[in-house]
KEVO-719965 format. One record per residue (C-alpha): x, y, z. Coordinates in steps of 0.001 Angstrom, whole numbers, padded with zeros to 6 digits, always signed. Example, Ala and Ser with C-alpha at 12.3 -4.5 7.8 and 13.67 -1.06 7.14 Angstrom:
KEVO-719965
+012300-004500+007800
+013670-001060+007140
This chain:
KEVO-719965
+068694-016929-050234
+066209-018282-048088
+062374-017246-048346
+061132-014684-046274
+057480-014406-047258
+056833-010847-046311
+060247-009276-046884
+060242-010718-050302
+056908-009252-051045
+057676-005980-049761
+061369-005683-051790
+059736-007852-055020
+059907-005023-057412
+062701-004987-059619
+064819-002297-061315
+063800+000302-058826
+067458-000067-056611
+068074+003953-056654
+064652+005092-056719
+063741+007231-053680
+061949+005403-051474
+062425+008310-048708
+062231+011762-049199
+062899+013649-045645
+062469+017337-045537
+065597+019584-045688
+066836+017389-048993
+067850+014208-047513
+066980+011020-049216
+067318+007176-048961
+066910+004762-051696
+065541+001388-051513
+069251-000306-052107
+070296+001940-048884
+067227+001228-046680
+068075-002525-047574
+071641-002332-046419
+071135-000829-043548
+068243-003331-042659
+071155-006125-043732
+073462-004433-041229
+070650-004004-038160
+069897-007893-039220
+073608-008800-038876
+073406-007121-035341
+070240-008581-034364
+072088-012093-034536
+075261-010650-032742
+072721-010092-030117
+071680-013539-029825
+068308-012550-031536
+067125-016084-032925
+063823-017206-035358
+061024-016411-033040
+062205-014280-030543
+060249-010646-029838
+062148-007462-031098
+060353-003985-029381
+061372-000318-030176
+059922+002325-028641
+061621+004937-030572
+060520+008159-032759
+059566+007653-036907
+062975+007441-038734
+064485+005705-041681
+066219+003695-039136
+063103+002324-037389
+061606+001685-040982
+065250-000487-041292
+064598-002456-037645
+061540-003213-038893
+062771-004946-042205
+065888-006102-040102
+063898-007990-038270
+061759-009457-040152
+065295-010971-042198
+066335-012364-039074
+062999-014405-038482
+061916-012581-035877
+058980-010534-034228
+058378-006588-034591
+056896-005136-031930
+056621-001034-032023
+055364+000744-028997
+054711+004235-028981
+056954+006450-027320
+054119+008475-025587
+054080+005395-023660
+055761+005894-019502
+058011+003522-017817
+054972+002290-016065
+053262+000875-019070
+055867-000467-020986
+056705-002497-018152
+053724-004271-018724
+054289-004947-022416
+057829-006309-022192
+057212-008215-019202
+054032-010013-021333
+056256-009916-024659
+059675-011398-023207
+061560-009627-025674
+065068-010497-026869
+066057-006828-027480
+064355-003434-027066
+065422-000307-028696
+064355+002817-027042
+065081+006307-027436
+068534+007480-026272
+067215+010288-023896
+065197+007871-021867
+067679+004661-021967
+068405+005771-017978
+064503+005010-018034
+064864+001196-018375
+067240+000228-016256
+067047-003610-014698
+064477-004248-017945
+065028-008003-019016
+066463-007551-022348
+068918-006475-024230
+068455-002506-024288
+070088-000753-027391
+069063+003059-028297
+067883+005435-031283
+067669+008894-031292
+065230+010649-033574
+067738+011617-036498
+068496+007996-036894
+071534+008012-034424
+072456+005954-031103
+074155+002821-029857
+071815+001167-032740
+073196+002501-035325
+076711+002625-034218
+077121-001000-032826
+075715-002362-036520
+078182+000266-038269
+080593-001863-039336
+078793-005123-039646
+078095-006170-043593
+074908-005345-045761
+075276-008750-046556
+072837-011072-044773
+071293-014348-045661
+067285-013745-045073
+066097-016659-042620
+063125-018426-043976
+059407-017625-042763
+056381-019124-044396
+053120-017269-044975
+051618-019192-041657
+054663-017538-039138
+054723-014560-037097
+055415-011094-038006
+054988-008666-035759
+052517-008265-032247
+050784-005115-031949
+049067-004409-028885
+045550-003669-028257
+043094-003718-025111
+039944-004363-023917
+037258-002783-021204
+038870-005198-018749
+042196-002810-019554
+044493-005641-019798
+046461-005297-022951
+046876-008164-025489
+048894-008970-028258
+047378-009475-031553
+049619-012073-033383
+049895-010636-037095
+051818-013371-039513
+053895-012710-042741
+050447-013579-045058
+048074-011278-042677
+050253-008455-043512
+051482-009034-047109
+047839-010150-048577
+046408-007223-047214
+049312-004670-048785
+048729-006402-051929
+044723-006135-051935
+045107-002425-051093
+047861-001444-053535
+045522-002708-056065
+041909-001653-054918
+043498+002130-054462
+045486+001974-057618
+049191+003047-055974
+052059+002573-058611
+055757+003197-058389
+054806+007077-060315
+053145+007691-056448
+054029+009898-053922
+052945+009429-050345
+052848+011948-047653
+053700+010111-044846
+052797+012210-041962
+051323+009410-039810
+053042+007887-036899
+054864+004245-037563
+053880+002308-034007
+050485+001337-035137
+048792-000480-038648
+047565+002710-040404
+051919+004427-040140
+053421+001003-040884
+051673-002015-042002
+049351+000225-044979
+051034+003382-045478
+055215+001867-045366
+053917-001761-046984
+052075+000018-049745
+054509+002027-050555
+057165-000580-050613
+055445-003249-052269
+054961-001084-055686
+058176+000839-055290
+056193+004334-054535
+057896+007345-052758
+057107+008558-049084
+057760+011921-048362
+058377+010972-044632
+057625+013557-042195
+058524+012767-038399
+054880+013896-037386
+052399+016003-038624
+052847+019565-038613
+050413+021756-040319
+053540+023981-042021
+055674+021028-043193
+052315+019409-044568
+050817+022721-046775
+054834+022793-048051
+055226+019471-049079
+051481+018783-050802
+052623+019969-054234
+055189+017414-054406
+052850+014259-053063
+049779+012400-055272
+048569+010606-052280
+048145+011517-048429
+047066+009005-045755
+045591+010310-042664
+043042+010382-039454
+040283+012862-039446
+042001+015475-037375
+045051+015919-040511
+041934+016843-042625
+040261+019161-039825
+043345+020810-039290
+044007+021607-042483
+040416+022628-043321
+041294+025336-041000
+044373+026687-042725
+043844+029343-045019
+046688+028207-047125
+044836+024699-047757
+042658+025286-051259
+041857+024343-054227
+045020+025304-056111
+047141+023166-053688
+045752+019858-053887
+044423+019882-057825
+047083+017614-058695
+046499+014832-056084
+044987+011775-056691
+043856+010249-053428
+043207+011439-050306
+042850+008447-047651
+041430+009024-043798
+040741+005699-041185
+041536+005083-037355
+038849+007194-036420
+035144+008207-037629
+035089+011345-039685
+032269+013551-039528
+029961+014037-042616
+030327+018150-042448
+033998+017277-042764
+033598+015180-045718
+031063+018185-047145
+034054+020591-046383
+036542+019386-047466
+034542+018049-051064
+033840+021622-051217
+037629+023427-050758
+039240+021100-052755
+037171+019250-054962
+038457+015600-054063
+036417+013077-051907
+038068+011550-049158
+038093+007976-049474
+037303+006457-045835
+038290+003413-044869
+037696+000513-042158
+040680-001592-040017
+041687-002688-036956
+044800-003967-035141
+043742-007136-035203
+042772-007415-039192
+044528-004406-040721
+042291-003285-043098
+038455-004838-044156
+036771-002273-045685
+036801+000495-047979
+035395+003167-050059
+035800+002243-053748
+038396+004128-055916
+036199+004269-058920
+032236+004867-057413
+030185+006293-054905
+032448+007244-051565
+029473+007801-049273
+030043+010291-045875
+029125+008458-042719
+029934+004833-044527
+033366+003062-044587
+032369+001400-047388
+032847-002163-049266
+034198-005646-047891
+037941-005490-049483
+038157-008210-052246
+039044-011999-050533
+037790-010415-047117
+034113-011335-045648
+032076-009059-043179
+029068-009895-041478
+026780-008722-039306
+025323-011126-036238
+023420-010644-033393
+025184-009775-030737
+023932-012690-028236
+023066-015633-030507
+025559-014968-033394
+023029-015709-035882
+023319-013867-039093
+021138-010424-039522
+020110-009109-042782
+020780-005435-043874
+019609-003032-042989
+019603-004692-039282
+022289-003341-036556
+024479-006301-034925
+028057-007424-034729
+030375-006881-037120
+032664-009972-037910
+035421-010143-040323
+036767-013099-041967
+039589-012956-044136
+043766-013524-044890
+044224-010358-043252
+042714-011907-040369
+045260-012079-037070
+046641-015521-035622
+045391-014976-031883
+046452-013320-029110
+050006-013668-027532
+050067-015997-024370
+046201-015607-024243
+044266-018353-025956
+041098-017839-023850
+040938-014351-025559
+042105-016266-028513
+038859-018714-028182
+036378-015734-027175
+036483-013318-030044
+037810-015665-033248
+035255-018269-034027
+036468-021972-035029
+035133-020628-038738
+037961-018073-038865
+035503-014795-038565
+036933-012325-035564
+034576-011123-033772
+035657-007090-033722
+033566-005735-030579
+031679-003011-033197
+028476-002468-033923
+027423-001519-037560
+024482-002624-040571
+024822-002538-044331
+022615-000912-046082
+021105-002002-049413
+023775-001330-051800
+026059-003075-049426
+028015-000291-047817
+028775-000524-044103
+028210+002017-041704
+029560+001577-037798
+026848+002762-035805
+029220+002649-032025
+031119-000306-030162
+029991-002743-028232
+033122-002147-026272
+034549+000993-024712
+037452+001907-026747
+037539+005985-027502
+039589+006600-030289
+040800+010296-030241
+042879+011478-033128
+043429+008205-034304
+044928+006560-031076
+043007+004075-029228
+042245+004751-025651
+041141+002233-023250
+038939+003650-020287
+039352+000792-017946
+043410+001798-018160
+042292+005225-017208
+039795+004773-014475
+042299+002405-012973
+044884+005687-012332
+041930+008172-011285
+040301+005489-009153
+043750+005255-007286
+044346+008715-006701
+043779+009797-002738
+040099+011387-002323
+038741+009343-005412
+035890+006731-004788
+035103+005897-008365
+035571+007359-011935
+033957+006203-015552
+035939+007446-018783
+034286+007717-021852
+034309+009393-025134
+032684+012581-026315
+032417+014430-030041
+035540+016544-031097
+035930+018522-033969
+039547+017978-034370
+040127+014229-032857
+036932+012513-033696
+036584+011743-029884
+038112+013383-027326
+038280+011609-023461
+036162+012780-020609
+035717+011085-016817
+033063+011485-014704
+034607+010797-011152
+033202+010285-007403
+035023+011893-004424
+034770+010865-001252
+033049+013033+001502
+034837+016298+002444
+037717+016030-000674
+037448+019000-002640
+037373+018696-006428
+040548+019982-008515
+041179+019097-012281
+044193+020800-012462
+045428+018385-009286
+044045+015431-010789
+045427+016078-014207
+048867+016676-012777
+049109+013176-010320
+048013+011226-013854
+050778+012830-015920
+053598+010252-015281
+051345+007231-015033
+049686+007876-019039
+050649+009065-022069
+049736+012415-022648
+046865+011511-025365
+044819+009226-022664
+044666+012021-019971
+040887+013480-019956
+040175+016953-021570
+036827+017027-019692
+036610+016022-015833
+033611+016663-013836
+032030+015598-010089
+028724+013270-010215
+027826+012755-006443
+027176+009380-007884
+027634+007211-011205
+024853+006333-013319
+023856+002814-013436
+021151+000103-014755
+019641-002279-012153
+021905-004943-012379
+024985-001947-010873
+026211-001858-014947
+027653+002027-014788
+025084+003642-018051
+028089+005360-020020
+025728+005751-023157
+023661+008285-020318
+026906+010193-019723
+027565+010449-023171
+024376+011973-024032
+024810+014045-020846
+028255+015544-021749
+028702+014996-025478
């Protein structure tokens, strides 16, 4: 059989063919011999589909074992992953397949109708694991002979955006996500005796490319909810070691009665990224439980960089240590030139983990990855003397509210074209429960009268429910510096 760098790393573990890799609640269970099958049957179909080395593979579809299969299917076919979430409407998926070209794109059966006259081959998935998916690759073999891909080739695109809210795809090969698995099974000490509670979504790095990888790589368990929900979560804690989450999982549960001491005395690592946490939640939830949460740094582009030792100090407010084999630096912001610590700059990240580029956008490419392989990440953070990094705010705009990233240029775009509207700015404030929750300032035109509930309900088919603002107000006018620059550090402050 061929070699398939990151498939082969994921499935290396021997001896482990009807261990439960899956544990679904109600009972059900899949091993790692029946997750392979299936991935050899939904590899078999990719190729009946005309899916060749290379091409683009997108699902839009809810967390299932059969998405977890697509994913591995694909890769054994040679070609590209790309998840989208399903909060995602019509109107902005457009954008991604028409940028991504992709061969085939699996969406959820209920919305199929949805994506008519899409160029691609449309096949669908319902959230138990059923649709024309599954029943087209039914009674194709397990069989399939794994095309070769080399460390250097592509994996899967993920997309992210910028403050000019055009989205791009970061380019993440077979080596960028296998080294990084590897580094983090090892620096967090997972072994095949682990349990994960896998609560997290599976479109993004933190659901799939850490949480799944991990767990694959050292032949762990996942106890794989299809979201978080605060009930399923308290009943299935006594049977994990290890949970994975963003800040709001921890809040949330801080705020059930039910979630003490006695619960969680047998776990042995409690993991929280994709979003700051606060340091009265860290206090918190030391105090309930007794276990430290281990924080953690990553990004779309570079999975994971830094991280809170296993063994040592895990300090609130700090996400901790460069990962072994990974560099991070901090420059100044204009010149590039290194700063010492203590000093607040740039934070740039060198490392395997490090992404290829961005699809059809070498421009991008050429402005944020420097010709000495360090990726330039857009946020703003120092080290302090013991070497721990803290992230002080981003240079860019990005809000990231329980755990999603939210781009306000997408979402002034929408407001700004709504009748009555002569300008909007989106921005971020504190939240309790999401880390950051979204809030837009907007500027109506003379004689419109000012309705949130109106406004709310005209952006409801255009974004997914977790971009729409949970704080509007009317400003007569925006503020702004003297070269026109709207000030959204002065609404902030203003609104926070």
């Amino acid at each position: 059989m061929a070699a398939n760098h990151l498939f082969d790393g994921l499935l290396a573990a021997t001896g482990r063919e009807s261990h439960r890799l899956l544990r679904l609640p109600g009972g059900d269970s899949w091993s790692y011999a029946e997750l392979v099958d299936l991935s050899g049957r939904l590899a078999n179909l990719l190729q009946a589909q005309g899916v060749k080395p290379g091409d683009r593979v997108a699902a839009q579809v809810a967390k299932s074992v059969t998405a977890i299969a697509l994913y591995l299917a694909t890769l054994r076919a040679g070609a590209v992953f790309l998840p989208l979430n399903p909060a995602y409407t019509r109107a902005e998926v457009d954008y991604f397949l028409a940028d991504a070209r992709p061969a085939v794109f699996v969406c959820e059966r209920e919305r199929e109708a949805e994506f008519v006259g899409v160029d691609a081959r449309i096949l669908n998935l319902d959230g138990t694991g059923g649709g024309s998916l599954l029943a087209a690759a039914q009674s194709l073999s397990t069989e399939f002979s794994n095309l070769e891909r080399g460390p250097r080739d592509l994996a899967a695109i993920l997309y992210t955006s910028g403050t000019t809210g055009l989205s791009k795809g970061a380019m993440l090969s077979h080596d960028n996500l296998l080294s990084n698995a590897l580094t983090l099974v090892d620096y967090w000490r997972f072994t095949a005796d682990d349990a994960l509670l896998h609560a997290l979504p599976i479109f993004h790095t933190h659901g799939l490319f850490v949480a799944t990888n991990i767990a694959m790589i050292c032949g762990a368990a996942m106890i794989f909810l299809p979201r978080f929900d605060l009930d399923l979560m308290i009943e299935q804690l006594p049977h994990a070691t290890t949970l994975m989450g963003v800040p709001t999982f921890y809040t949330r549960l801080l705020a059930d009665p039910r979630f003490e001491r006695k619960l969680v005395a047998h776990m042995r690592l409690f993991v929280s990224g994709s979003a700051p946490m606060l340091a009265e939640t860290h206090a918190r939830f030391a105090a309930t439980t007794g276990h430290q949460i281990l924080e953690r740094y990553g990004m779309t582009e570079t999975n994971m960089n830094t991280s809170n030792p296993y063994v040592g100090e895990r300090r609130a407010g700090s996400v901790g240590l460069p990962l072994p084999g990974v560099t991070v630096t901090i420059t100044d912001p204009q010149s590039g030139a290194p700063l010492a610590a203590g000093e607040t700059g740039m934070i740039e990240v060198r490392g395997p983990n490090v992404f290829l580029g961005y699809w059809r956008n070498p421009e991008k490419t050429t402005l944020e990855l420097r010709e000495n392989g360090f990726f330039i990440t857009g946020d703003l953070g120092k080290f302090d003397a013991d070497g721990y990094l803290q992230i002080l705010g981003r240079e860019k705009d990005l809000i990231i509210s329980g755990g999603y990233n939210i781009y306000p240029k997408q979402v002034e775009t929408e407001i700004d074209a709504l009748d009555g509207v002569m300008e909007s700015a989106v921005f971020g404030i504190p939240d309790a429960d999401l880390g950051e929750a979204v809030a837009a300032a907007v500027v109506l035109a003379a004689g419109t009268v000012f309705d949130q509930e109106q406004i709310l309900a005209a952006l409801r088919p255009m974004l997914a429910r977790f971009k729409l603002p949970r704080k509007l107000m009317q400003l007569d006018e925006l503020p702004r510096n003297a070269m026109g620059k709207v000030q959204k550090n002065l609404l902030r402050e203003r609104y926070g």
